[in-house]
C-alpha positions in Angstrom: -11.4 -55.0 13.5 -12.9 -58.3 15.0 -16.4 -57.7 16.8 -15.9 -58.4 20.7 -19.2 -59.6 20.6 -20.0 -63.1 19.7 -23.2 -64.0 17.4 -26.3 -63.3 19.3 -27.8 -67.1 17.4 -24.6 -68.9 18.8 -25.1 -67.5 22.6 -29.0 -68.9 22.6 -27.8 -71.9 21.0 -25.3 -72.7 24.2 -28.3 -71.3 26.3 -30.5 -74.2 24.8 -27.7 -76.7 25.3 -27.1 -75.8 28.8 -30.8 -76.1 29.4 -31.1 -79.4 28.4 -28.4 -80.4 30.2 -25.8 -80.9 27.3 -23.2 -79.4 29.4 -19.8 -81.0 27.1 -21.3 -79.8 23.8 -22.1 -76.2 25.1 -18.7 -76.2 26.6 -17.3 -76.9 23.2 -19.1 -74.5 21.9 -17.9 -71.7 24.3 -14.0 -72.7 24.8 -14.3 -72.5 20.8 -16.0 -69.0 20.5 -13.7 -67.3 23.5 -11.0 -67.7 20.9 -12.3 -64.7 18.5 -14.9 -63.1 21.2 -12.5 -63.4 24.4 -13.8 -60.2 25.7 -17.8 -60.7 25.9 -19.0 -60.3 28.6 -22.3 -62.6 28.3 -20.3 -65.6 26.9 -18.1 -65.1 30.0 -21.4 -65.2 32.0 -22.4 -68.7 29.9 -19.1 -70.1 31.0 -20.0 -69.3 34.1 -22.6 -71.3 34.4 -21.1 -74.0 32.7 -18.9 -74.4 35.3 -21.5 -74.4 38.3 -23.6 -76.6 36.1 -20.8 -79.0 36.1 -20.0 -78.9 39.4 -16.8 -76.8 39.6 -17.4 -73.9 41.9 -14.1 -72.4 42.1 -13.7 -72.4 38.6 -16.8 -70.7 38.1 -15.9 -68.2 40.9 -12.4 -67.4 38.8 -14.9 -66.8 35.7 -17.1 -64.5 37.4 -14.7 -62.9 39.4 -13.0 -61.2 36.2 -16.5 -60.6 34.8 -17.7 -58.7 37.5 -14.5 -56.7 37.3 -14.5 -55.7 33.7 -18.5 -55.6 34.0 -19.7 -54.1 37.6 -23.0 -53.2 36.6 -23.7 -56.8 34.9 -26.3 -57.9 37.6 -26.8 -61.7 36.3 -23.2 -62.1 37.0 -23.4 -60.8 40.9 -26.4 -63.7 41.2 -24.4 -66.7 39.4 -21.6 -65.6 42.2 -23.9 -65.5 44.9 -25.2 -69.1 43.6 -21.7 -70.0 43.6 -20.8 -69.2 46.6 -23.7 -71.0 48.5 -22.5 -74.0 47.1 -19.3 -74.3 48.3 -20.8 -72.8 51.7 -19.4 -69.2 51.8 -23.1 -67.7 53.0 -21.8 -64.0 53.5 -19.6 -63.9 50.6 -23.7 -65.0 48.5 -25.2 -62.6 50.5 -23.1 -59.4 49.3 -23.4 -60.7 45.7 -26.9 -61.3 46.0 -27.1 -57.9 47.4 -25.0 -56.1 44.1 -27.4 -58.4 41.8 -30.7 -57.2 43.3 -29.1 -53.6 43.3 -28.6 -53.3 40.1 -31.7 -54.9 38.9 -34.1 -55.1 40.9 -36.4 -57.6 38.9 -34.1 -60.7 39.7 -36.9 -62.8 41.8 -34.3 -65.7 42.0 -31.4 -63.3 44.4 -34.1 -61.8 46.4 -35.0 -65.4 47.1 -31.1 -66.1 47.9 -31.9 -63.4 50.0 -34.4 -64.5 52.5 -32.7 -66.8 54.0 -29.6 -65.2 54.3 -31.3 -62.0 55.6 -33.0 -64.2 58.0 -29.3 -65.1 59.2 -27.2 -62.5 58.9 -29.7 -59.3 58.6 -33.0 -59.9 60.0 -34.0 -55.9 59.9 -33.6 -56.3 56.1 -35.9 -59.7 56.3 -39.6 -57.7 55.7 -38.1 -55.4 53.2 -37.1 -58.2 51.4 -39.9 -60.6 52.0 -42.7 -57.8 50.7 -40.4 -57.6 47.5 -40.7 -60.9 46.8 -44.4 -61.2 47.0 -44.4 -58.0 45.1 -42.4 -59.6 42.1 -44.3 -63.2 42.1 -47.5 -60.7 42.0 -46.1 -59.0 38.4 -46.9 -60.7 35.0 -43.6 -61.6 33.8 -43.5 -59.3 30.6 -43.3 -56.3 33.7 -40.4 -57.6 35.7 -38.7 -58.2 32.0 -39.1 -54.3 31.4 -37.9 -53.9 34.9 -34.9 -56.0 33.7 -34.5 -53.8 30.6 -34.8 -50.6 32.2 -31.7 -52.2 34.6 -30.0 -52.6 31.7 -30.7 -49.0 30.1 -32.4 -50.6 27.1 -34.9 -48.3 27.0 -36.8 -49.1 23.5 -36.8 -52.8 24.5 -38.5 -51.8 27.7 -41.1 -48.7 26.1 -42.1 -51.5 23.5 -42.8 -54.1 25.9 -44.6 -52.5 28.5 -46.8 -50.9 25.9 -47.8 -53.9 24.4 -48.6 -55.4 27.6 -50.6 -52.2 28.4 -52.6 -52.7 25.3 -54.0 -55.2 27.1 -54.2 -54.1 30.9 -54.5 -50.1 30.5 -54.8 -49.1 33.8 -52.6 -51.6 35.4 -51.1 -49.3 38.1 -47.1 -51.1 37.6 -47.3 -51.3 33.7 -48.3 -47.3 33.9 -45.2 -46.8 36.4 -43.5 -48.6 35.0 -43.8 -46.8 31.3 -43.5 -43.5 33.1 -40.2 -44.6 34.1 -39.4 -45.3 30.7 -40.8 -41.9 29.5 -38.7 -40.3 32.2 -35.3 -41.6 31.2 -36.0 -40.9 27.4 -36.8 -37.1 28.7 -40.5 -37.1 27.1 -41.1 -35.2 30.9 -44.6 -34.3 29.9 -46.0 -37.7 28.6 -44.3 -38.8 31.6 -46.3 -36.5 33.6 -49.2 -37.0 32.1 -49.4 -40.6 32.7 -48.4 -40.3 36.2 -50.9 -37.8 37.0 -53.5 -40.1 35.2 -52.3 -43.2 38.2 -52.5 -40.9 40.8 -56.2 -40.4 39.6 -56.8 -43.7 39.9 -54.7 -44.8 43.0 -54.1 -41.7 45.0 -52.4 -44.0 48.1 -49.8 -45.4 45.9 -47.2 -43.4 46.9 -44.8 -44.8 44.9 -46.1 -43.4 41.7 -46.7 -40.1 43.6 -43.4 -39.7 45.0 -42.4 -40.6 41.3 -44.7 -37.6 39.4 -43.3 -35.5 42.4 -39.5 -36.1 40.6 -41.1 -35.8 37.5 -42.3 -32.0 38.2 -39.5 -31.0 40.0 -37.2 -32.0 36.8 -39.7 -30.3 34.9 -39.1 -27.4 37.1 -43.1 -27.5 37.7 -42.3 -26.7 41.5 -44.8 -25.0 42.7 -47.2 -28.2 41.7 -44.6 -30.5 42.9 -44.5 -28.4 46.3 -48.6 -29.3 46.2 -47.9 -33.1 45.7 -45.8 -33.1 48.3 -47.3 -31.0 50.9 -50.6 -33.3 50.8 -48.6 -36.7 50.9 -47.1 -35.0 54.0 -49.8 -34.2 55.3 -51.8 -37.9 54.5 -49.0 -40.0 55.2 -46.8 -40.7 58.2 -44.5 -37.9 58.9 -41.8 -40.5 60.0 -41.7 -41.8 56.4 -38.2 -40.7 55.1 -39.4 -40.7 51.4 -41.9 -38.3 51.6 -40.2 -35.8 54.1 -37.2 -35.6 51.4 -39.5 -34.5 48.9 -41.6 -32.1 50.8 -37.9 -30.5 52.1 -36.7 -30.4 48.4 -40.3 -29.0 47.6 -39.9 -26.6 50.2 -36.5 -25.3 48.9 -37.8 -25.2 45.5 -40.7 -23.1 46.3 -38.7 -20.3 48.6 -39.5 -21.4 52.1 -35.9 -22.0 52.7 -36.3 -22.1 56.3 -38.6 -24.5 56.6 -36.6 -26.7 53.9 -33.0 -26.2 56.6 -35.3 -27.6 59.3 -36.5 -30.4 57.6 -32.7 -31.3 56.3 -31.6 -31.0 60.0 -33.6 -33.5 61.0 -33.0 -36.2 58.1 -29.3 -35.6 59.1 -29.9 -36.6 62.3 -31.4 -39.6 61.6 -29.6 -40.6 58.8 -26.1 -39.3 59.7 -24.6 -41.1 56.9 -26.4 -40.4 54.0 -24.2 -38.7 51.5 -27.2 -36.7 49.7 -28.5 -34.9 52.4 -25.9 -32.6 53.2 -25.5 -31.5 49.5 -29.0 -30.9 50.2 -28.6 -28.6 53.2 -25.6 -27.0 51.1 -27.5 -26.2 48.0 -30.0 -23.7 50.5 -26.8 -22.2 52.4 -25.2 -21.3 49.1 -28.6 -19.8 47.8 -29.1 -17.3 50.6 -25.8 -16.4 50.5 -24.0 -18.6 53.7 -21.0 -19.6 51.9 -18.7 -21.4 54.4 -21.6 -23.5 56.0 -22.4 -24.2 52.2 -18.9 -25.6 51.6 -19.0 -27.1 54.7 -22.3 -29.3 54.5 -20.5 -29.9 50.6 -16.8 -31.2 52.4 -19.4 -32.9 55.0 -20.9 -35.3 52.3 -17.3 -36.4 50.7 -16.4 -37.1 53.8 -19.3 -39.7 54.0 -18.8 -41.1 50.4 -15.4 -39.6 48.7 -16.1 -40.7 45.7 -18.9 -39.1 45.2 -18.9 -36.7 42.2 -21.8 -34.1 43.5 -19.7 -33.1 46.6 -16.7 -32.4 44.7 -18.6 -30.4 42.0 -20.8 -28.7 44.2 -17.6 -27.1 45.8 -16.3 -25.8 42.8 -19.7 -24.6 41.4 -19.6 -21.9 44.5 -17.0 -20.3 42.3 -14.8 -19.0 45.0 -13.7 -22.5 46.8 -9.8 -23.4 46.1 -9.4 -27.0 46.2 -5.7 -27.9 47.5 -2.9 -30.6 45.9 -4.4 -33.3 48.1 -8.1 -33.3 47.0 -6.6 -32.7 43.3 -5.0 -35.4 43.9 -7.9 -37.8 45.2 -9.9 -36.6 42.8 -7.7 -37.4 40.0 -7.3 -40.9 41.7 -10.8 -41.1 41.7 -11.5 -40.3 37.8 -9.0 -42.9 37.0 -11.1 -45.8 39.2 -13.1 -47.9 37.6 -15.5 -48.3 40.5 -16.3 -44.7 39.7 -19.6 -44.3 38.1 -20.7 -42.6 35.1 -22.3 -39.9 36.8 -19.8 -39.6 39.5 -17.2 -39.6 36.9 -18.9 -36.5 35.3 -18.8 -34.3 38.0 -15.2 -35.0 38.9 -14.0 -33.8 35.7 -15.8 -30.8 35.7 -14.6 -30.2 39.2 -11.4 -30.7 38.6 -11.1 -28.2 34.9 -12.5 -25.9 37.6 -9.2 -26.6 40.3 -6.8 -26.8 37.7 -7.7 -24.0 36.0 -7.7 -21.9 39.2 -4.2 -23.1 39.7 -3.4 -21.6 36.0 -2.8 -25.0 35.0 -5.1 -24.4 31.7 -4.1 -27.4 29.6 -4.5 -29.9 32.0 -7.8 -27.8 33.3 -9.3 -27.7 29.6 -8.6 -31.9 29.2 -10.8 -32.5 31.8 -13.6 -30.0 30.4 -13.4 -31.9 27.1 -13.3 -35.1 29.2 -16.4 -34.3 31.6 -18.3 -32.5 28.3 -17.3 -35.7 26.1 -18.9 -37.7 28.8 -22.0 -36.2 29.4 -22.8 -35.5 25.8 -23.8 -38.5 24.8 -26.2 -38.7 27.6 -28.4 -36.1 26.4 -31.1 -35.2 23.8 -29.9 -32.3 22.0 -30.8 -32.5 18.4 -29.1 -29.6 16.0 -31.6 -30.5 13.0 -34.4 -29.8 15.6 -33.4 -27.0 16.5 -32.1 -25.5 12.6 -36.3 -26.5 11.5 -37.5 -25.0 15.0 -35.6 -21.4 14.3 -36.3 -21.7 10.3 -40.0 -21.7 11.6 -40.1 -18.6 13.6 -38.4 -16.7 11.0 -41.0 -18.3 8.2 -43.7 -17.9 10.1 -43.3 -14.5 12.3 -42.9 -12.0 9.9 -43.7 -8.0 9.6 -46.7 -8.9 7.6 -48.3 -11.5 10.3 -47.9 -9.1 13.2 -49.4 -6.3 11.0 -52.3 -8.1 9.8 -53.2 -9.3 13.0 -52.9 -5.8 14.8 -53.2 -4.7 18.3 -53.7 -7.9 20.3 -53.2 -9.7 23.7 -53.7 -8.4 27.0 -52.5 -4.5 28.1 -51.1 -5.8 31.6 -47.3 -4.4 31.4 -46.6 -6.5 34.3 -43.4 -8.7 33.1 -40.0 -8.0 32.1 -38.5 -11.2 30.5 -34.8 -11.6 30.3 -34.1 -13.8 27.3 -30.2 -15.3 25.5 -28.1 -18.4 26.6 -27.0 -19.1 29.9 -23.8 -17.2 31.3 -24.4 -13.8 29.0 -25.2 -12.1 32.3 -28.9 -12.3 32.9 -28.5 -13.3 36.7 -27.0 -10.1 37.2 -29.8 -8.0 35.2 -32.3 -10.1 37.1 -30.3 -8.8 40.8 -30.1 -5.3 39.6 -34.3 -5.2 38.5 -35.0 -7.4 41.6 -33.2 -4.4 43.9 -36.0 -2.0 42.7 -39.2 -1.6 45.0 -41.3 -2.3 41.7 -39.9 -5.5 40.7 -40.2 -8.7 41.8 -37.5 -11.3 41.1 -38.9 -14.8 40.7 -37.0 -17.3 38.8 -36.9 -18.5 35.3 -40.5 -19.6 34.7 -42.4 -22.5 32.3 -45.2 -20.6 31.2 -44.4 -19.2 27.9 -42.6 -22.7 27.0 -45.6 -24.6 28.0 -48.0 -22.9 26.3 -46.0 -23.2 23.0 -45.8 -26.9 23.6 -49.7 -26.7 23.4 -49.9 -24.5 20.4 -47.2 -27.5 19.0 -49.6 -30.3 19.8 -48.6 -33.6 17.9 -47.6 -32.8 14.9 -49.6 -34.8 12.5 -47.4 -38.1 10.2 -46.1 -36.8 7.7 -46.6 -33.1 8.2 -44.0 -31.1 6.2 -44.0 -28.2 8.9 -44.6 -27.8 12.5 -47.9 -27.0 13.9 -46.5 -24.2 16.0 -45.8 -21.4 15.2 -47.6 -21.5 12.1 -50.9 -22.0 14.0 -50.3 -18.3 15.4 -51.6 -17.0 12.0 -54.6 -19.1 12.1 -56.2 -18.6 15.5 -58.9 -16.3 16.7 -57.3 -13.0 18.0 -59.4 -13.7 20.9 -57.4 -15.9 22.0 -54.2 -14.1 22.5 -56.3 -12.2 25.1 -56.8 -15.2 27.3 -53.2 -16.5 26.7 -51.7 -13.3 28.2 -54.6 -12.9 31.3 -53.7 -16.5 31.5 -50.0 -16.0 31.7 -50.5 -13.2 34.5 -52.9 -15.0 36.3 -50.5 -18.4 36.1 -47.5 -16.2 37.7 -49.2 -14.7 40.4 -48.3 -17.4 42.4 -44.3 -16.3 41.9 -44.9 -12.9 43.0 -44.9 -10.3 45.6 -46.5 -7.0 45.9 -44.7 -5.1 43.3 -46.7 -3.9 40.2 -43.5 -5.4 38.0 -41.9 -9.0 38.1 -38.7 -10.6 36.0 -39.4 -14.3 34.5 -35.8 -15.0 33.7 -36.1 -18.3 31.1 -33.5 -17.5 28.7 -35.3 -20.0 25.8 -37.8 -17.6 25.7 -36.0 -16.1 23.1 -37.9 -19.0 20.4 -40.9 -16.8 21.4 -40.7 -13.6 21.1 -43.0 -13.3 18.3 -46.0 -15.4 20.5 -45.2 -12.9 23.4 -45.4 -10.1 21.4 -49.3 -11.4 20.6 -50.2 -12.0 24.2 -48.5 -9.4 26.2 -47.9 -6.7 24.0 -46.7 -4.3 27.1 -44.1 -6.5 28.1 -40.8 -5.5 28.3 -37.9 -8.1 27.1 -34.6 -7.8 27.5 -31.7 -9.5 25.6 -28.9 -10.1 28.1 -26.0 -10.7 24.9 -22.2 -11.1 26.0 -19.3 -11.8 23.7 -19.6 -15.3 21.8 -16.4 -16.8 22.5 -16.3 -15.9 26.7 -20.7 -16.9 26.7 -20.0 -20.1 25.0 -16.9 -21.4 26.9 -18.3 -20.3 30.4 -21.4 -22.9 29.1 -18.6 -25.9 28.2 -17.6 -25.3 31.5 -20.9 -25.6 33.5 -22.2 -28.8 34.3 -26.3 -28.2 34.5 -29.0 -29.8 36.6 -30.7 -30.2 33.8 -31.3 -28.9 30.6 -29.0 -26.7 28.6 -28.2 -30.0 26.5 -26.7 -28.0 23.9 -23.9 -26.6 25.8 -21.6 -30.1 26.0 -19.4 -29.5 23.1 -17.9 -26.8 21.5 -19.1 -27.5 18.0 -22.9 -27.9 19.4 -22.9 -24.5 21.5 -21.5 -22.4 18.7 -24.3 -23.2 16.8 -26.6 -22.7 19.1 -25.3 -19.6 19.8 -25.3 -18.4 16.2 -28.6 -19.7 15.5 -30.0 -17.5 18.9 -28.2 -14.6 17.3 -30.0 -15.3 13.8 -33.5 -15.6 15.4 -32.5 -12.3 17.6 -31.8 -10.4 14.3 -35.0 -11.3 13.1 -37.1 -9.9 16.5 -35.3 -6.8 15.7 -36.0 -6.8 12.1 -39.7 -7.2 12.5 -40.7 -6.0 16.0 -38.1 -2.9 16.0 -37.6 -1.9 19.5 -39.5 -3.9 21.5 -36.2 -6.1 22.6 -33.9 -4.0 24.5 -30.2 -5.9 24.2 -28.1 -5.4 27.1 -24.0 -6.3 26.7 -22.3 -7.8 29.6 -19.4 -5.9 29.1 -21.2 -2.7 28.8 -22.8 -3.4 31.7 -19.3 -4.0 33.4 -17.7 -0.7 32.3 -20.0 1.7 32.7 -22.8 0.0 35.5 -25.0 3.1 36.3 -25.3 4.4 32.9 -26.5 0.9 31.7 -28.5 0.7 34.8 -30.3 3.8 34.0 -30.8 2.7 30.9 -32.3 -0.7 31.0 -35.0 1.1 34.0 -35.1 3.9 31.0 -36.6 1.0 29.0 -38.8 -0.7 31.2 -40.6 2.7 32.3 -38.5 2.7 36.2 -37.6 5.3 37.7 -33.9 5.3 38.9 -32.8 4.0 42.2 -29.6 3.9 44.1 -30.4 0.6 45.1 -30.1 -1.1 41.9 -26.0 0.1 41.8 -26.0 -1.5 44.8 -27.4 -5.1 43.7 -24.7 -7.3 45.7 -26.2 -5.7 48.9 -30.2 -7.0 47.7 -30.8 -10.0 49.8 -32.8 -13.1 47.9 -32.5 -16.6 46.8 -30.8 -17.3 44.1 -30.6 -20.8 42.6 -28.2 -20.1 40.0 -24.1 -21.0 39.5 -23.9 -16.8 39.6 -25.3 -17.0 42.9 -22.1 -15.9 44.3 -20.9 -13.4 41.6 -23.9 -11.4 41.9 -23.4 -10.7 45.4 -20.2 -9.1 45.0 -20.1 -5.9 43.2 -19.1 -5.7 39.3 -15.8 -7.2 38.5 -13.6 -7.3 35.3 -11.9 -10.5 36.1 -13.6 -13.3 34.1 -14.0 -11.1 30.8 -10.8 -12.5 28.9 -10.5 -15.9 31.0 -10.9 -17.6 27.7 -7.9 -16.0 26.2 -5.9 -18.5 28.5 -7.9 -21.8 26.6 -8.1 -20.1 23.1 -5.6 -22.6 20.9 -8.2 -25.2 22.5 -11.3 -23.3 21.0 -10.7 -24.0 17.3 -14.2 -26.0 16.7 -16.1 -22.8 18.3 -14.8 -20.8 16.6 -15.4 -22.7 13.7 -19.2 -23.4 14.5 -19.6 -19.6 15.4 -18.0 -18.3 12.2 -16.2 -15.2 10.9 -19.4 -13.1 11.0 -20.3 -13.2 14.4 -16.5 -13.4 15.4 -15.3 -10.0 13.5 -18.0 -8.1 15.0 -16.0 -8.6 18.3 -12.5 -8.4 17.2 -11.4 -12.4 17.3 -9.6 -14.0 14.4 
């Protein structure tokens, strides 16, 4: 098969040409390589210019005009058009092109110049805005606004190589430091990210850009209760009409459990920016968390009614879980998957959305296509890595044996305050959560960073070279001390999540990796396994589209074996620390709820309470996609639903294999 692309030496060769004014040989040179590379897009762009250079306009305009079609997010393109168009006098035509260019790369100095004028002209409340960014650019070395241009252009190893080199040179310079965190960010290395954000804000606490970005930073990290700090002082240090920083201190606010103050904060963005397509997901995301589902699918109808093609309305109405979307919005939203001004993103979430309407309308072919579409999508997008995570369960089970925890003895702190709830997402732990949470001794909180981030520093950097993690093997090297101050420090740490009650639920289900390091720390704790049966667990995660994290759930091959994997490293807690994991079926829970109930409270030392049978009447805040099923009272219904998708399932059930699957009946 021919490559699309022509010869990267051949394209700078016409570039030269073209530079020196050689316009007929470079001409020759592209009519003669669009023969064999018809379709690439930055020869198309060099014809382009060609034609400008040589004076024809319209021809150029044809060019471009087809390039920007088949390449929308090509931002070089948008400028030569805007160029173009200025030269054959078509001013508002340039000045939406020069606005696409400078949208999509933000580094081109040359449109925002186009801009000025034509700002000047046709916008002149967009004149400052784009006056400061100017000076801002011509103020940058040029090897920054080239990352900025590569981070445009997703080339993210161009950009991290660049702007390191350059801050080799200039280590604190505030935009190279930004700049690389931005990089950091997209590759998901979050905490280096962090880290070197929270070094800038150090050194320049008013440069609210790079606070507002460590702010997004910590709340992707889930870090909220320090991103709620960030955001309350830049409220309270900055001016409280600045839009910016009263999104993040509502989303902060939210994040944190002061819902009410969040709601107020939304209603007045909405007011004075009754457009914006965000903010009402916004406001729905709290109604749907406390429970107030039709002004929750309102505020989500409200926002695709603003911007209908965008993806997060649509999927936010189906991940209530109850919403029935009719044959028109199937409809528009199957128009809108097919459209190639749909973005990637966008594109995402209308799948998903629309597996979930189809497959309410029992049309489960047609629903399970766009699953696999949606999943397909995203996949590629994210950083799971299945030889990571083989080495990072081999290690537990190398490391964390009967003889480690009896040579190291009685360790860790006596405080019996938590009760983790550990497995994969959709086994059922929201609802164990809702039934502890409805007891007077327990406080619910949500799924907590503290045992993963203090294993990240037990990992360190592994060392070049090193043949086997740092973590967990350093758990047999340190002083037992020190598993004393790890546990005060976890309680301590949580306080801040807490209420009054003597007891309290961290619900991260990847605590599972580290059960043997809680053991050592909190030796009182109580941990429960919240298990349900592989095939309906796994599919339930195909079918969720996450905020973030969960990478491994976005094909059926790579959530399979995850799940078997989790199941190995389970068996292993239960080989060597024999009953201090309780594991907790979903369906067992389903059929017989107050024998289970009694049972779990049995385990965590609880007296019994009415209450926790009646766990859909508990009021909280919950943030996850069971919000709603755990305000209802048990139901049967969604047991079996992947019987009706099972001649689709052949690569889970493949990737889970006969030993898991016989245990539970499935051939």
């Amino acid at each position: 098969m021919t490559d699309p692309r022509a010869p990267s030496p051949e394209l700078e060769t016409i570039q030269t040409k073209l530079a020196n004014g050689a316009l007929d040989e470079a001409g020759t040179l592209i009519d003669k390589l669009l023969v064999e590379f018809a379709s690439d897009p930055n020869l198309a762009y060099l014809s382009a210019l060609r034609y400008r250079l040589s004076g024809n306009a319209p021809k150029a305009l044809q060019t471009l005009t087809d390039l920007t079609t088949r390449f929308p997010d090509m931002a070089r393109a948008h400028q030569e058009m805007a160029l173009n168009c200025l030269s054959i006098n078509l001013p508002q035509k340039a000045l939406e092109a020069a606005e696409a260019a400078v949208a999509l790369d933000g580094s081109l100095l040359a449109s925002w110049e186009l801009l000025a004028p034509l700002h000047q002209r046709f916008a002149p409340e967009k004149k400052g805005i784009t006056e400061q960014q100017i000076a801002f650019l011509k103020s940058l070395p040029q090897e920054l606004r080239t990352v900025m241009s590569y981070l445009s252009q997703n080339q993210l190893n161009d950009a991290e190589r660049l702007c390191k080199y350059f801050l080799r040179d200039n280590k604190t310079h505030a935009e190279g430091m930004r700049l690389l965190s931005e990089v950091l960010t997209r590759k998901n290395i979050l905490d280096e990210a962090q880290f070197l954000l929270e070094t800038l804000h150090q050194l320049e606490p008013d440069n609210v850009a790079a606070a507002i970005q460590l702010f997004h930073v910590m709340m992707r990290r889930q870090r909220f209760h320090s991103a709620y700090d960030l955001a309350a002082a830049l409220w309270q240090q900055q001016p409280q009409d600045d839009d910016q920083i009263k999104k993040a201190y509502a989303a902060a606010c939210f994040a944190v459990g002061q819902t009410e103050e969040a709601e107020q904060l939304y209603q007045q963005l909405r007011q004075t920016h009754p457009r914006d397509h965000h903010i009402p997901i916004s406001q729905g995301h709290i109604y749907n968390s406390n429970g107030d589902k039709a002004a929750a699918i309102a505020a989500f109808q409200e926002s695709s009614a603003i911007k209908p093609d965008h993806g997060d309305a649509y999927w936010s109405l189906a991940n209530t879980k109850s919403y029935r979307f009719d044959d028109t919005q199937i409809a528009q939203m199957k128009a809108l998957e097919q459209s190639a001004a749909v973005g990637s993103v966008d594109r995402i979430q209308i799948c998903f959305a629309l597996g979930k309407a189809l497959e309410d309308g029992e049309q489960f072919d047609a629903a399970f296509e766009y699953y696999a579409r949606g999943n397909a999508l995203k996949l590629p997008t994210t950083h799971f890595n299945p030889t990571q995570l083989s080495k990072r369960v081999t290690a537990q089970i190398d490391v964390c044996t009967q003889e480690l925890f009896e040579r190291l003895g009685a360790t860790g702190t006596d405080a019996p305050d938590p009760i983790f709830i550990v497995g994969l997402p959709r086994a059922g732990s929201t609802l164990l959560e809702q039934i502890l949470a409805s007891h007077s001794q327990v406080d619910g909180t949500m799924e907590l960073h503290n045992i993963l981030d203090l294993a990240k520093r037990l990992r360190g950097r592994d060392e070049a070279g090193a043949t086997e993690p740092r973590y967990p093997k350093i758990l047999g090297e340190l002083d037992t001390p020190l598993f004393t101050q790890f546990g005060e420090q976890f309680i301590e740490q949580t306080r801040v999540y807490r209420g009054d009650a003597p007891f309290f639920i961290d619900k991260m289900p990847n605590n599972f990796f580290h059960i043997g390091l809680i053991k050592l720390i909190l030796p009182n704790a109580k941990i429960i396994d919240a298990r349900r049966h592989p095939m309906s667990c796994c599919f339930s995660g195909y079918k969720q589209l996450w905020g973030e994290g969960q990478e491994f759930s976005y094909g059926l091959t790579e959530i399979g074996s995850y799940y078997k994997q989790y199941t190995q490293l389970m068996a292993h807690w239960d080989a060597v620390l024999p009953n201090f994991v309780l594991r907790v079926h979903h369906e067992d829970v389903v059929d017989d709820l107050e024998g289970q109930v009694k049972r779990v409270l049995a385990f965590c030392g609880l007296p019994f309470e009415e209450a926790c049978l009646n766990f859909h009447q508990t009021e909280r805040t919950i943030r996850t996609p069971s919000a709603e099923q755990v305000r209802q009272p048990i139901y049967r219904s969604g047991l079996d639903q992947w019987r009706h998708f099972e001649h689709h399932l052949g690569p889970l059930k493949s990737a889970l294999g006969d030993e898991i699957l016989s245990t539970y009946g499935v051939t």
